[in-house]
KEKE-3310 file (N, C-alpha, C; in steps of 0.2 Angstrom, whole numbers, plus 5000, padded with zeros to 4 digits):
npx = (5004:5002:5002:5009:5022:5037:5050:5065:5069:5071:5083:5078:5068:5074:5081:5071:5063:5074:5075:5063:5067:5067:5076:5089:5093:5098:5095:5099:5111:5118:5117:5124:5135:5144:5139:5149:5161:5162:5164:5177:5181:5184:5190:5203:5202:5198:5206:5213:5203:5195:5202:5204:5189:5189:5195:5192:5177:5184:5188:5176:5171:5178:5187:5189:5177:5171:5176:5174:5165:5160:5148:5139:5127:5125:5134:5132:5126:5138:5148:5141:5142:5157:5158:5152:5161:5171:5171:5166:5177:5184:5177:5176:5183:5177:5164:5166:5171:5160:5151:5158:5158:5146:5141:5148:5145:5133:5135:5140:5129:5120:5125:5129:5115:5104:5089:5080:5065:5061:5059:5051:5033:5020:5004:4996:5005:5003:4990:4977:4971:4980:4989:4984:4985:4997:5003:4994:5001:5009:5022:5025:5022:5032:5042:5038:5040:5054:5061:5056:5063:5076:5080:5077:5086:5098:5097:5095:5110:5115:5113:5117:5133:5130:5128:5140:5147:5145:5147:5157:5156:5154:5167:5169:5169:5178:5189:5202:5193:5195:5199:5190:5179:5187:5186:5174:5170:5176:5171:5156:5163:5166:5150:5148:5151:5151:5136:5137:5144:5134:5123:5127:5132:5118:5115:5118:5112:5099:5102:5104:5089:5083:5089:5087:5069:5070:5073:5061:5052:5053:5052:5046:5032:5029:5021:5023:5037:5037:5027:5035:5046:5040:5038:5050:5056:5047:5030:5032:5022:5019:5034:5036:5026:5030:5044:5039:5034:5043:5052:5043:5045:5056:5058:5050:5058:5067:5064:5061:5074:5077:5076:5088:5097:5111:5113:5107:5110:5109:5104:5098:5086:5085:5091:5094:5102:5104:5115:5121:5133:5142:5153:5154:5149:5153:5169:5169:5157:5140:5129:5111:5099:5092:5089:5080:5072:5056:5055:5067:5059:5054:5063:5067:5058:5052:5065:5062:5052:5057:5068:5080:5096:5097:5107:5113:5123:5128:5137:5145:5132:5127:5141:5140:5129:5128:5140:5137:5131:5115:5118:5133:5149:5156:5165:5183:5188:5180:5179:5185:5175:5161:5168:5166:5154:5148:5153:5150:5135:5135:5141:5129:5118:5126:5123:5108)
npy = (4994:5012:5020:5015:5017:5014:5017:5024:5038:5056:5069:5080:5078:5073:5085:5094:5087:5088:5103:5104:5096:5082:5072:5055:5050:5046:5048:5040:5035:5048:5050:5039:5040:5053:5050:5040:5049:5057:5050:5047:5058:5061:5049:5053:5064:5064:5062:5071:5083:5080:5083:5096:5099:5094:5104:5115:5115:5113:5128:5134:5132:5137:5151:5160:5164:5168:5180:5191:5200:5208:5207:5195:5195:5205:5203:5191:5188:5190:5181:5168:5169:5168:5157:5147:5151:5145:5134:5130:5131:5122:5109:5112:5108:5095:5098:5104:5094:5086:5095:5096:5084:5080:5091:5085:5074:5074:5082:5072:5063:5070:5080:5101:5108:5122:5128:5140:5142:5131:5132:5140:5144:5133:5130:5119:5108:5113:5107:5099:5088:5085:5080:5069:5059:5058:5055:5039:5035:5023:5024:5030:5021:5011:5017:5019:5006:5003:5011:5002:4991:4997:5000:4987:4979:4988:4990:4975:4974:4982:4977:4964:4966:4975:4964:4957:4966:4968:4959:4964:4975:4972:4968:4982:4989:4986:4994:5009:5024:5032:5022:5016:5025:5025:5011:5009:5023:5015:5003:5010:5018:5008:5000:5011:5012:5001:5002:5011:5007:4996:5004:5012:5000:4998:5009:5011:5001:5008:5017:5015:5005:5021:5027:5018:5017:5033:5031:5023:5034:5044:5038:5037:5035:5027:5038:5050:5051:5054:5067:5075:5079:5083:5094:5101:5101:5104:5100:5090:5093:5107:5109:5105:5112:5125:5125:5120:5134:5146:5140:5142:5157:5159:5156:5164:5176:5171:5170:5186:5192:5188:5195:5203:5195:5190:5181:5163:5147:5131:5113:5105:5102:5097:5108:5125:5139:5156:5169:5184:5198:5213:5222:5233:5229:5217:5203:5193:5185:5181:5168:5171:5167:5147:5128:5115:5103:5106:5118:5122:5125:5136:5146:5147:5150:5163:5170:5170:5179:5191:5193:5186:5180:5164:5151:5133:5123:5109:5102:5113:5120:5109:5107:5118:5118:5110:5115:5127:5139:5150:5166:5164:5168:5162:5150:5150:5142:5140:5152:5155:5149:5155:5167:5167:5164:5175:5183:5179:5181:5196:5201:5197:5203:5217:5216:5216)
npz = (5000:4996:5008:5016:5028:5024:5020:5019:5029:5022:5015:5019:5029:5037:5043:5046:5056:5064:5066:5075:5086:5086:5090:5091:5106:5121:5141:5149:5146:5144:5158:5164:5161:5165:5179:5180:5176:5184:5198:5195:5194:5209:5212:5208:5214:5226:5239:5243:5241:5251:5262:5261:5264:5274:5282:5280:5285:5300:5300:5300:5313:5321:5322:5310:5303:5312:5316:5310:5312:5326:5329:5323:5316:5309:5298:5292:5280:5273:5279:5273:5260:5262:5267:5256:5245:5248:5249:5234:5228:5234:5230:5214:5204:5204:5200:5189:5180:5179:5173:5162:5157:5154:5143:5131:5130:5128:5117:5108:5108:5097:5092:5086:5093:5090:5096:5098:5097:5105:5117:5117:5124:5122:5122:5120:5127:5142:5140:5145:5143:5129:5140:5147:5136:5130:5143:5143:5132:5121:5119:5131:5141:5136:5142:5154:5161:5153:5164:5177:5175:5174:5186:5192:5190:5194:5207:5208:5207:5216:5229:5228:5229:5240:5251:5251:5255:5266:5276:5281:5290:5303:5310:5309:5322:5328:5324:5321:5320:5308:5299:5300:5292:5280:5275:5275:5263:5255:5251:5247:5234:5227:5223:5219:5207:5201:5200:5191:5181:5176:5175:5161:5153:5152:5145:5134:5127:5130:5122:5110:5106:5108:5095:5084:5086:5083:5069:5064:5066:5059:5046:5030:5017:4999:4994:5002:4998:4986:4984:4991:4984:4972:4979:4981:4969:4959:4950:4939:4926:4928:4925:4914:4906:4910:4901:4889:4887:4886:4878:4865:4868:4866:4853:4846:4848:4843:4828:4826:4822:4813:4801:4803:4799:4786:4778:4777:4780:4772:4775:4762:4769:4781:4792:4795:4796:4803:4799:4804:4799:4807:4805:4816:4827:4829:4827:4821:4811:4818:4824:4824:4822:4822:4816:4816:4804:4805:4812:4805:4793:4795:4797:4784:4778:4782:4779:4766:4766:4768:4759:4761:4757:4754:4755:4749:4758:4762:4773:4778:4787:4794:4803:4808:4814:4825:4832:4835:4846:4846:4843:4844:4840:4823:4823:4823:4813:4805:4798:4786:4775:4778:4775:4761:4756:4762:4755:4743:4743:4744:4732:4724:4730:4725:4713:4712)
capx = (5000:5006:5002:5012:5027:5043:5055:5070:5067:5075:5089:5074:5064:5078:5083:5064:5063:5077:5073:5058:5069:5065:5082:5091:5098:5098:5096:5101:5117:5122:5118:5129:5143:5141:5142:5158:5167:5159:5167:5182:5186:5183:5194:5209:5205:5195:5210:5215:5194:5192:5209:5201:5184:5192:5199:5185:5176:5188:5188:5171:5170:5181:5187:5190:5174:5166:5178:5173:5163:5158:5141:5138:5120:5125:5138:5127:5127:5145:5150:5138:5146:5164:5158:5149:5165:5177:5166:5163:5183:5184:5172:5177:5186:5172:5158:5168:5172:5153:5147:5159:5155:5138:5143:5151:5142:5126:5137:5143:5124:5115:5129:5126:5108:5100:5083:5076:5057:5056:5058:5044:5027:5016:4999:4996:5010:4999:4982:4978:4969:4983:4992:4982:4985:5003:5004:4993:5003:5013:5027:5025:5021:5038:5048:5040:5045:5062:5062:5057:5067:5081:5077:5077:5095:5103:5094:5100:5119:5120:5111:5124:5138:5129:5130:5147:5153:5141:5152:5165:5154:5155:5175:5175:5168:5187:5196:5200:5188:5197:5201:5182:5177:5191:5182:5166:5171:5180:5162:5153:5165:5164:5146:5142:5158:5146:5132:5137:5146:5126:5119:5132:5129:5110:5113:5120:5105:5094:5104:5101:5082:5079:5091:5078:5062:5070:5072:5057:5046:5054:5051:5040:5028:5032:5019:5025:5043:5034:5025:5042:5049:5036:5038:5057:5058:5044:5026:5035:5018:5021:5038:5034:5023:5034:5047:5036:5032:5052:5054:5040:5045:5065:5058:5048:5064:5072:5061:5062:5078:5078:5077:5094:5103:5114:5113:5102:5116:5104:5105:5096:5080:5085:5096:5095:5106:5106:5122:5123:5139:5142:5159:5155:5150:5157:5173:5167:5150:5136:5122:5107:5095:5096:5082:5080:5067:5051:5059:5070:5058:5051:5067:5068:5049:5056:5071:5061:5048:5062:5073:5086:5097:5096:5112:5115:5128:5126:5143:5144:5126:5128:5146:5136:5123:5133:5146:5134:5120:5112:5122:5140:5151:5156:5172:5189:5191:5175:5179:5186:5170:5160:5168:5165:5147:5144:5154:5143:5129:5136:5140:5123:5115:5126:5121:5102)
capy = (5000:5018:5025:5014:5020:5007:5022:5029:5047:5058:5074:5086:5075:5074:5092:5096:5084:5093:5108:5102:5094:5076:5069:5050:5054:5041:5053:5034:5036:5055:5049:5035:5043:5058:5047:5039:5052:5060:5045:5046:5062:5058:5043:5055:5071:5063:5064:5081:5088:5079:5086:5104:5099:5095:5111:5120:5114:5116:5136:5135:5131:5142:5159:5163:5167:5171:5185:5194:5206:5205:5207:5189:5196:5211:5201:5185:5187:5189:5172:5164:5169:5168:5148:5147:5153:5142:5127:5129:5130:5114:5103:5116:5102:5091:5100:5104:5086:5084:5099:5096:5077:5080:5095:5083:5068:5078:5084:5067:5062:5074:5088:5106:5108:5128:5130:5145:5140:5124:5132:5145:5143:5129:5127:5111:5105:5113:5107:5091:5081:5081:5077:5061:5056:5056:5050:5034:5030:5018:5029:5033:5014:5008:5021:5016:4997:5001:5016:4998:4988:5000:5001:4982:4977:4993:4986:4967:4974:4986:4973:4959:4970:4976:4959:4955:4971:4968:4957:4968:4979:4969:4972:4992:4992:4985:4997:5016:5028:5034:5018:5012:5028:5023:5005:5011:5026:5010:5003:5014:5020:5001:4998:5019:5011:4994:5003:5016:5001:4994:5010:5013:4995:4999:5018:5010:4997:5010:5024:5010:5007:5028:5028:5011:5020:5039:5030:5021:5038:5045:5032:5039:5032:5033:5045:5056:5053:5058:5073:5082:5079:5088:5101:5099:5100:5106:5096:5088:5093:5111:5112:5105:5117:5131:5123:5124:5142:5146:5138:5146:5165:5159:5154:5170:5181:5171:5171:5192:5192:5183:5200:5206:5192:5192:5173:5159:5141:5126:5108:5110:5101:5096:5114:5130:5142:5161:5172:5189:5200:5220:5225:5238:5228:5210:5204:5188:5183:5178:5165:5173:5159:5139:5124:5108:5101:5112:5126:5126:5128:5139:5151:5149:5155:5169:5171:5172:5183:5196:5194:5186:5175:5157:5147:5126:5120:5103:5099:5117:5118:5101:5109:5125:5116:5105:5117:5136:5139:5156:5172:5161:5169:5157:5145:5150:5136:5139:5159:5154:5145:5156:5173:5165:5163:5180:5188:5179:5184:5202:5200:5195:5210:5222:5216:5215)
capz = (5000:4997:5013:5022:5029:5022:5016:5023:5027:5015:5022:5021:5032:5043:5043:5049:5062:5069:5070:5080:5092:5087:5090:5094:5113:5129:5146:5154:5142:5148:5167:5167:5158:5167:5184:5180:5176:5193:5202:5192:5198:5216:5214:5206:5217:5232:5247:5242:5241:5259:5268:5260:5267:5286:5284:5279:5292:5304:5301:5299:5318:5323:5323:5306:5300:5318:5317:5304:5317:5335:5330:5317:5312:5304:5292:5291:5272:5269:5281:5271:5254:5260:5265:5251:5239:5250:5247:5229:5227:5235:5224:5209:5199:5204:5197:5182:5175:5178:5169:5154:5153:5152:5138:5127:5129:5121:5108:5103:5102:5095:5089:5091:5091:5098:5093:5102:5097:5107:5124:5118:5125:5120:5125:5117:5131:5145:5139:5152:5136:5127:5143:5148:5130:5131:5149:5144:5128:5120:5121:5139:5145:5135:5145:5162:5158:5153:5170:5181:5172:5175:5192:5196:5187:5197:5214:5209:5206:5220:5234:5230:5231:5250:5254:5250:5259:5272:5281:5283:5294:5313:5311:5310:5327:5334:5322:5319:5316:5301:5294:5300:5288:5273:5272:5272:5258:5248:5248:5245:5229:5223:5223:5214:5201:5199:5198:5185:5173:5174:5169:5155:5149:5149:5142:5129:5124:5128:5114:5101:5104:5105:5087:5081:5084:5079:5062:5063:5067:5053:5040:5024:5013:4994:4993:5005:4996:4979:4986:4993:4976:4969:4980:4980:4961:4956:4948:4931:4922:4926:4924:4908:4902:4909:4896:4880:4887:4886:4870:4861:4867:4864:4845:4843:4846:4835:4823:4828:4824:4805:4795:4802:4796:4782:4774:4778:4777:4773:4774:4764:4772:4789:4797:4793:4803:4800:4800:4804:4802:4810:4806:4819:4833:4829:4824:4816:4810:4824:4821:4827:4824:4819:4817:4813:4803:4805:4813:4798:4786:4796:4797:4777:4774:4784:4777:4757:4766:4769:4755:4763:4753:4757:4753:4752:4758:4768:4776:4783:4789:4800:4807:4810:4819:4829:4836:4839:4848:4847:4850:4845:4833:4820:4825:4820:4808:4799:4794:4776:4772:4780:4772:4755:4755:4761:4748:4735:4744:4743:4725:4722:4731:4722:4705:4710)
cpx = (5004:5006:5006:5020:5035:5049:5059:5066:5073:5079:5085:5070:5067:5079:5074:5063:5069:5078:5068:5059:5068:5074:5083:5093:5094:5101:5101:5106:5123:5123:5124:5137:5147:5143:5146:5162:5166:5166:5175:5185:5188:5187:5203:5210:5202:5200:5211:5207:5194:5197:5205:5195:5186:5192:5195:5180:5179:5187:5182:5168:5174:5182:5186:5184:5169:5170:5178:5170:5161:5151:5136:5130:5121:5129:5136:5129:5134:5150:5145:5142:5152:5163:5157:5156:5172:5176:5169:5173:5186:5183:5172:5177:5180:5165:5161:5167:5164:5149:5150:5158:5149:5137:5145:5147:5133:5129:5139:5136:5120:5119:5126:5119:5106:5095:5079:5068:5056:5057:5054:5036:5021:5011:4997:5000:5005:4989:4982:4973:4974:4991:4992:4985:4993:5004:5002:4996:5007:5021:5028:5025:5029:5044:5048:5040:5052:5064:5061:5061:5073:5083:5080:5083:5099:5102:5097:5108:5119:5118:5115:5130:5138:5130:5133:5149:5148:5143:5157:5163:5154:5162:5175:5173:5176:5193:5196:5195:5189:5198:5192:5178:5180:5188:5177:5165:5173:5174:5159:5155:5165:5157:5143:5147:5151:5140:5131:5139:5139:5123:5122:5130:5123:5110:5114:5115:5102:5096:5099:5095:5082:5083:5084:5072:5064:5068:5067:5050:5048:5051:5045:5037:5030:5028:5020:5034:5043:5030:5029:5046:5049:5037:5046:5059:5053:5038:5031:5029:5018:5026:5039:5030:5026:5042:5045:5035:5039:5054:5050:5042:5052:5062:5055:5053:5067:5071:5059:5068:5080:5080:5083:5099:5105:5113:5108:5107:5110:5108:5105:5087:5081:5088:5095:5096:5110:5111:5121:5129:5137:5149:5160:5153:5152:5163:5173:5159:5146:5131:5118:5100:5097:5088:5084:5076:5060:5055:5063:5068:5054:5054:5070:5061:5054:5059:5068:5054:5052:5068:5078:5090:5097:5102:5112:5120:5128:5134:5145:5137:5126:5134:5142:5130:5124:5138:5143:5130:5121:5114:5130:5143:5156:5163:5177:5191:5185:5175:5180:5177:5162:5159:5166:5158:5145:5148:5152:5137:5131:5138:5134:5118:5117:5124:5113:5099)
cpy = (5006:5022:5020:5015:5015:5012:5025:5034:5049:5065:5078:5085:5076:5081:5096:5094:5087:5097:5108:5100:5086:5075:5060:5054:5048:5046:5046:5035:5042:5053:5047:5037:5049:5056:5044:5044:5057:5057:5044:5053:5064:5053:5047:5063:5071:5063:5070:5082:5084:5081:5091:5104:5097:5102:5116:5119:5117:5125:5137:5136:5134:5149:5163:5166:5169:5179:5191:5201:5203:5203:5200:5191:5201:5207:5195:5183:5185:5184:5170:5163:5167:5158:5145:5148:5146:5135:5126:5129:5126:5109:5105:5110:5097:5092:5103:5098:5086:5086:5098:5089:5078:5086:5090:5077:5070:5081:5078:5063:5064:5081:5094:5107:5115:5129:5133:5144:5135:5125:5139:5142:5139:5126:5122:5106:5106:5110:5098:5085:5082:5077:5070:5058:5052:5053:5041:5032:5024:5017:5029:5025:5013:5013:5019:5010:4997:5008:5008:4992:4990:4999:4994:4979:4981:4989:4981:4969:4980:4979:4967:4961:4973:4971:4956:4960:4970:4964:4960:4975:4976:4972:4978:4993:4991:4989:5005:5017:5029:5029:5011:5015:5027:5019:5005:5016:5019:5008:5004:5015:5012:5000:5004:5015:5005:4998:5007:5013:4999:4999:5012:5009:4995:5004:5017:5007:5003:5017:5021:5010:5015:5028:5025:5016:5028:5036:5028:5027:5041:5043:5038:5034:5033:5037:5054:5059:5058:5068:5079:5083:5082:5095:5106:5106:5103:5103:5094:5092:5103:5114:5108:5110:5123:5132:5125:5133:5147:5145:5140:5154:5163:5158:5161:5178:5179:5173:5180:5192:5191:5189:5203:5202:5193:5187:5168:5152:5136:5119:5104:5109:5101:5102:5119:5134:5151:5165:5179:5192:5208:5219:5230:5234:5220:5210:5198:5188:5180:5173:5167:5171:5153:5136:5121:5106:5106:5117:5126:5129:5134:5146:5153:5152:5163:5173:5174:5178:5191:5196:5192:5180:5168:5153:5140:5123:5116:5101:5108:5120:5113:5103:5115:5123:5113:5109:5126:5135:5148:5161:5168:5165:5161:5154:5147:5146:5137:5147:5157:5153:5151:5164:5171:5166:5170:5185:5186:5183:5192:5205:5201:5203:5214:5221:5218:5222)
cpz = (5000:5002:5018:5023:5031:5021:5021:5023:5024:5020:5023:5028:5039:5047:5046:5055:5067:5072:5074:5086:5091:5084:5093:5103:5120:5133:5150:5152:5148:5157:5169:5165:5163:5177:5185:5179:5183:5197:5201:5194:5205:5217:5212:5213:5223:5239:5247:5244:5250:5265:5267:5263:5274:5289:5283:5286:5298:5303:5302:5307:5322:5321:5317:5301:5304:5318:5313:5307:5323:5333:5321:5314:5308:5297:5289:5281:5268:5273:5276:5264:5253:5260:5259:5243:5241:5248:5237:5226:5230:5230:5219:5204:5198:5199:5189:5178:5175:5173:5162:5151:5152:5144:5133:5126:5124:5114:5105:5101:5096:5088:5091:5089:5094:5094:5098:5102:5101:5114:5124:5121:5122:5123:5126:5125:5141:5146:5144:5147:5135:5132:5147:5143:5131:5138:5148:5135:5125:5122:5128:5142:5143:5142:5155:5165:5159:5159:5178:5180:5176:5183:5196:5195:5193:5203:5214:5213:5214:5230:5233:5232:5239:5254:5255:5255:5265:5279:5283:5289:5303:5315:5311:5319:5332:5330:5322:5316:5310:5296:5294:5292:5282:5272:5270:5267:5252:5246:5245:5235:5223:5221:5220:5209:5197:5194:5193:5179:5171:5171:5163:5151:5146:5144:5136:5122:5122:5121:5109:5101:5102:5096:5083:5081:5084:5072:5061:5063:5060:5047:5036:5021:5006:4992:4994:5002:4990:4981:4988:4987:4972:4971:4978:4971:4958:4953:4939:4925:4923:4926:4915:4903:4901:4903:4890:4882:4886:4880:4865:4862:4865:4855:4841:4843:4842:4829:4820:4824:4817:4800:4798:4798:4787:4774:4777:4777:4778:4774:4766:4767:4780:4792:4791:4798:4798:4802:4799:4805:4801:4810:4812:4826:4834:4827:4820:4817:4814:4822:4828:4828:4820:4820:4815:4809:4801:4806:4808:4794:4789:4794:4790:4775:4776:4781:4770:4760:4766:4765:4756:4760:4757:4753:4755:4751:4764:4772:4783:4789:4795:4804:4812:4817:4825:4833:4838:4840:4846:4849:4849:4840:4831:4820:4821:4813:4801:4795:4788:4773:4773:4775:4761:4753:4756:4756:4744:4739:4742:4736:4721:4722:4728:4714:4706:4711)
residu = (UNK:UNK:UNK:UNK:UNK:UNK:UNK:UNK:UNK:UNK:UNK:UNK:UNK:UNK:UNK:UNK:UNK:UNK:UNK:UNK:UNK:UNK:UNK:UNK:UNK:UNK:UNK:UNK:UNK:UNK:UNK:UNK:UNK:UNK:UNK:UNK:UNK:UNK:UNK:UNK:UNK:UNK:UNK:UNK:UNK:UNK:UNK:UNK:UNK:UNK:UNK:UNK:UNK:UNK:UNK:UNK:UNK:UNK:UNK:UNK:UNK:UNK:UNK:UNK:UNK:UNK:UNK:UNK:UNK:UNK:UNK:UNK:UNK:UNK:UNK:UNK:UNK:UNK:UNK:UNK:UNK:UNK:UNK:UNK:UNK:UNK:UNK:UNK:UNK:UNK:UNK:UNK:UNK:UNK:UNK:UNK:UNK:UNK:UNK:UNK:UNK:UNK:UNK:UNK:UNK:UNK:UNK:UNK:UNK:UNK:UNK:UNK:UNK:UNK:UNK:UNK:UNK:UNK:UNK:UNK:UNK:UNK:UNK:UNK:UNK:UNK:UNK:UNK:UNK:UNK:UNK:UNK:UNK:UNK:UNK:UNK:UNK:UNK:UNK:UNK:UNK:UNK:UNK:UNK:UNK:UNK:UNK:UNK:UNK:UNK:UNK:UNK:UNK:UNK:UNK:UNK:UNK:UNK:UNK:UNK:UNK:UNK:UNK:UNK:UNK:UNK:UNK:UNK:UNK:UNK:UNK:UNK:UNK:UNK:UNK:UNK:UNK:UNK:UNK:UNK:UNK:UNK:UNK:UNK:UNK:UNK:UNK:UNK:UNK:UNK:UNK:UNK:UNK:UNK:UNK:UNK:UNK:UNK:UNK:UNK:UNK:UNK:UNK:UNK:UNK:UNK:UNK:UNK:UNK:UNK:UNK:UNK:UNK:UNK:UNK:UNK:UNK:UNK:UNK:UNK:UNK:UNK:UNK:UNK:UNK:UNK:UNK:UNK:UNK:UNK:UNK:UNK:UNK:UNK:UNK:UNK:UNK:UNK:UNK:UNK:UNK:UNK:UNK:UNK:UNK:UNK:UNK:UNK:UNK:UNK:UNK:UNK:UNK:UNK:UNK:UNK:UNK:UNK:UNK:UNK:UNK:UNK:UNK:UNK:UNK:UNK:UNK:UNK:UNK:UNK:UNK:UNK:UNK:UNK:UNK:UNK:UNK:UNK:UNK:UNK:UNK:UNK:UNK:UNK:UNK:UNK:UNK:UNK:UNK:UNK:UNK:UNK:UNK:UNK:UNK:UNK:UNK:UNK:UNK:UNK:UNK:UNK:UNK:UNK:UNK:UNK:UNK:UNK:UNK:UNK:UNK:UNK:UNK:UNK:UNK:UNK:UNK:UNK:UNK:UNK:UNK:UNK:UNK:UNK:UNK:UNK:UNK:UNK:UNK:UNK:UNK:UNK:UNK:UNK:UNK:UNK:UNK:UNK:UNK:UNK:UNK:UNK:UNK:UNK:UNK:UNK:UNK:UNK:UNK:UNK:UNK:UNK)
# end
């Protein structure tokens, strides 16, 4: 059937769809990616960031920001900022790697995409019919499937890993504190490591599906291929007409155009190809019309209705016709042949 939708989409199809925002892209993808490289700056710059947080702390509870004035509610604001600035230049690197993984992981699905329209105002989006609609669709069910789905893998993988380390919890009660709290941070950093390889692994399934059914929403029918074609290209049935319409006004200037020439060169049935020369504004001879067939004999009626000599010579004729179009002056090789013919015509006329 012609309406069913079997066809690649075409680059315009594509190129629409994206200005609209309908892209491939797994959010499960960016998280997971996004979360490793989190954990991976934590595991390169996590004893440094947590000496700088002791030590933050540490001032924090001492004098160095209680001293700022006797009177802590007048300056309130500006302890809060300088913690606030002390802070964020601690976990600085951290919140970088984050914000540039997550930057780059969208460029490598997507590229750069800014379409200022698709965060303008759309009622359609607040209207609650078409919000039940969407909430109870096909769409929506598959998502909150593969959201439980997701859910119960990460659960499995992080609850065996609890299990495992969960014996290691009775022993911190006989050791240092601080070596009670490194065990339980190694933990911890093991079983967010696990659980971010699991989501990665999924982020990754789940890319392919969203790619699978982008291509699939896309898909065309060949009518719909044929219809942008036409728009594309234009209807073949009016750009054929606009053809005859072109080639009848190009023929009635030619046919304009017949009483300046000087010769008529024949076939002398099939070509007829008229030559005008202007020593004042040419430096060789021009053909300023040509035909084959009818239009030839059209441009010899012409030709004897305005007196103009009609000459046959079939070898130069078929050269003529084959190497000028309209507006050419007449090819280096053929001036001998060329000035001959019009000096009999010239001949002619001064005897008549």
């Amino acid at each position: 059937m012609s309406g069913e939708k079997t066809e690649q989409a075409t680059p315009k199809r594509r190129r629409e769809a994206r200005k609209k925002g309908q892209i491939a892209k797994s959010a499960d993808l960016n998280a997971a990616i996004t979360l490793l490289f989190a954990f991976l700056g934590i595991t390169v710059f996590g004893a440094a960031m947590f000496n700088d947080l002791k030590l933050l702390f540490a001032d924090f509870i001492s004098s160095k920001y209680m001293s700022l004035s006797e009177d802590l509610s007048i300056n309130f604001p500006n302890v809060y900022m300088l913690c606030l600035k002390d802070f964020f230049l601690v976990c600085g690197p951290l919140f970088a790697i984050g914000f540039l993984t997550g930057i780059v992981t969208n460029y490598l699905q997507v590229g750069f995409l800014f379409q200022p329209n698709l965060i303008a105002m759309k009622f359609d989006k607040i209207n609650p019919f078409s919000g039940l609609k969407r909430l109870f669709s096909l769409k929506a069910t598959v998502e909150m499937l593969k959201s439980i789905l997701k859910i119960l893998i990460i659960g499995i993988v992080v609850y065996n890993e609890f299990v495992v380390s969960f014996k290691q919890i009775p022993s911190l009660i006989n050791i240092d504190l601080t070596q009670a709290a490194l065990i339980t941070w190694n933990v911890l950093i093991s079983i967010t490591w696990k659980a971010g390889l699991t989501l990665l692994i999924m982020g990754v399934f789940d890319y392919g599906y969203q790619r699978w059914e982008y291509e699939k929403s896309l898909k065309m029918s060949k009518q719909e291929i044929k219809d942008e074609y036409k728009l594309m290209e234009g209807d073949p049935k009016v750009k054929g007409k606009i053809k005859e319409a072109q080639r009848l006004i190009g023929m009635r200037r030619m046919m304009q155009e017949i009483p300046k020439a000087d010769v008529v060169i024949t076939n002398p049935t099939h070509f007829a190809i008229a030559i005008q020369y202007d020593e004042k504004k040419n430096k060789a001879p021009v053909v300023i019309a040509k035909g084959q067939d009818l239009i030839a004999l059209k441009i010899k009626e012409q030709a004897k209705i305005y007196n103009i000599n009609i000459v046959e010579n079939k070898p130069l004729a078929q050269t003529l016709f084959k190497t000028t179009e309209i507006g050419d002056a007449i090819p280096e090789d053929l001036y001998q042949a060329v000035a001959e013919i019009l000096a009999f015509v010239y001949q002619l006329r001064q005897k008549a």
